[in-house]
C-alpha positions in Angstrom: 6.1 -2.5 -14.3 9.2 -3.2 -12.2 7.3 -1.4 -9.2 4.4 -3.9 -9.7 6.3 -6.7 -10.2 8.5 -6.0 -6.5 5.3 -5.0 -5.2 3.8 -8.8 -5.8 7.2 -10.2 -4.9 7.2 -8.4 -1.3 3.4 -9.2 -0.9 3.9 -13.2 -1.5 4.7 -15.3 1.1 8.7 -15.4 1.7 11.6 -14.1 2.7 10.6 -10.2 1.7 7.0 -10.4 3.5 8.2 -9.1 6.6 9.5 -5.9 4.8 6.6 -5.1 2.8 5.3 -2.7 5.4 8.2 -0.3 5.3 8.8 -0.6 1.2 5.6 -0.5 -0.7 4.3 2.5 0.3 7.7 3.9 -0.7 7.2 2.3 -4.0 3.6 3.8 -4.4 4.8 7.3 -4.2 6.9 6.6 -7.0 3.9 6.2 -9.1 3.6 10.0 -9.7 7.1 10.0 -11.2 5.9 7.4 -14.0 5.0 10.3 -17.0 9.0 11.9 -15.8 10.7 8.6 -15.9 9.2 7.9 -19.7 10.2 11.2 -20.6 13.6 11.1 -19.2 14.2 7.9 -20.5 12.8 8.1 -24.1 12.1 11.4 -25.0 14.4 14.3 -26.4 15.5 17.5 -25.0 14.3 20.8 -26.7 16.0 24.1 -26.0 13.2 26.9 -26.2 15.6 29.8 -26.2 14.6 30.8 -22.1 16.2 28.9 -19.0 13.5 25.7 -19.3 13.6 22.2 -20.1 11.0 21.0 -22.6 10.8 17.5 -23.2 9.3 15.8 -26.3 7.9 12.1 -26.8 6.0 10.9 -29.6 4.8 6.9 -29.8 3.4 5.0 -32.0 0.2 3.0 -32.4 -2.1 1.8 -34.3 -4.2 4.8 -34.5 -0.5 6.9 -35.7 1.3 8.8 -33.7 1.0 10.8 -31.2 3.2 13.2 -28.8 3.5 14.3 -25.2 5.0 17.5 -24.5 6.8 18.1 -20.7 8.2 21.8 -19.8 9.9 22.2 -16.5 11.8 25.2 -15.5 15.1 25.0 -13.4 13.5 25.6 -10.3 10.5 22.9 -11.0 13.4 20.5 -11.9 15.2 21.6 -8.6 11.8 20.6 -7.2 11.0 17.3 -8.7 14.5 16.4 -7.7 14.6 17.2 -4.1 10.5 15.2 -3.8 12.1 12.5 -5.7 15.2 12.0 -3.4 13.2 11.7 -0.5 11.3 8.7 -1.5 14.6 7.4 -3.8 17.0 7.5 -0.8 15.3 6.0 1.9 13.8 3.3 -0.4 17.5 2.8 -1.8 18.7 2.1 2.2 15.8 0.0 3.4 16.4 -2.6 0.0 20.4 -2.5 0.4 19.7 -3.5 4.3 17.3 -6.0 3.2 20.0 -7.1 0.7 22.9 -7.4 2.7 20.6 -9.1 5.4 19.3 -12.0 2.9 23.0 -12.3 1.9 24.0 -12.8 5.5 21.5 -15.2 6.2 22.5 -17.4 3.3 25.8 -17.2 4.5 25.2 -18.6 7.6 22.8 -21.3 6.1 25.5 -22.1 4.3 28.0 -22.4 7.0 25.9 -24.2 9.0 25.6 -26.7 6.2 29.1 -27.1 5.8 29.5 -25.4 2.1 
């Protein structure tokens, strides 16, 4: 949801328009990473007696429950990593530039206004 929600932000006229271009398709490709990031975040670890990592989730509904299983092997999780840090760190660098830009120009705005 936070992806969607910077996504409008950067597509709405105002200071972050002008750097839509260069983030949200960084932002897209995250999108594959969404079934990863629930399992890293809420599910459990299960060791499976060989060199893997399975993953367990189970949620709640109305209908019950119901669980997600997620095996990845050391060299898949080497993988996913490496694919991952090359959207993660230029996406990281292009919003700490835009950051440190914004922060500059409020500066200035507020030098010029006396403040």
């Amino acid at each position: 949801q936070k992806r969607e929600h910077l996504v409008k932000l950067m597509s709405g006229t105002g200071p972050l328009r002008p750097h839509a271009v260069e983030i949200v398709p960084l932002l897209g490709q995250l999108a594959e990473f969404d079934a990863f990031r629930n399992l890293m975040a809420h599910g459990i670890v299960q060791p499976n007696g060989e060199p893997s990592y399975v993953f367990r989730m189970i949620c709640s509904s109305s209908d019950g429950p119901s669980g997600f299983t997620f095996a990845l092997t050391p060299s898949e999780a080497q993988k996913l990593s490496t694919k991952l840090a090359k959207i993660a760190v230029p996406l990281a660098s292009k919003l700490e530039a835009i950051a440190e830009s914004m922060d500059k120009l409020s500066k200035d705005r507020a030098k010029k206004n006396g403040r």
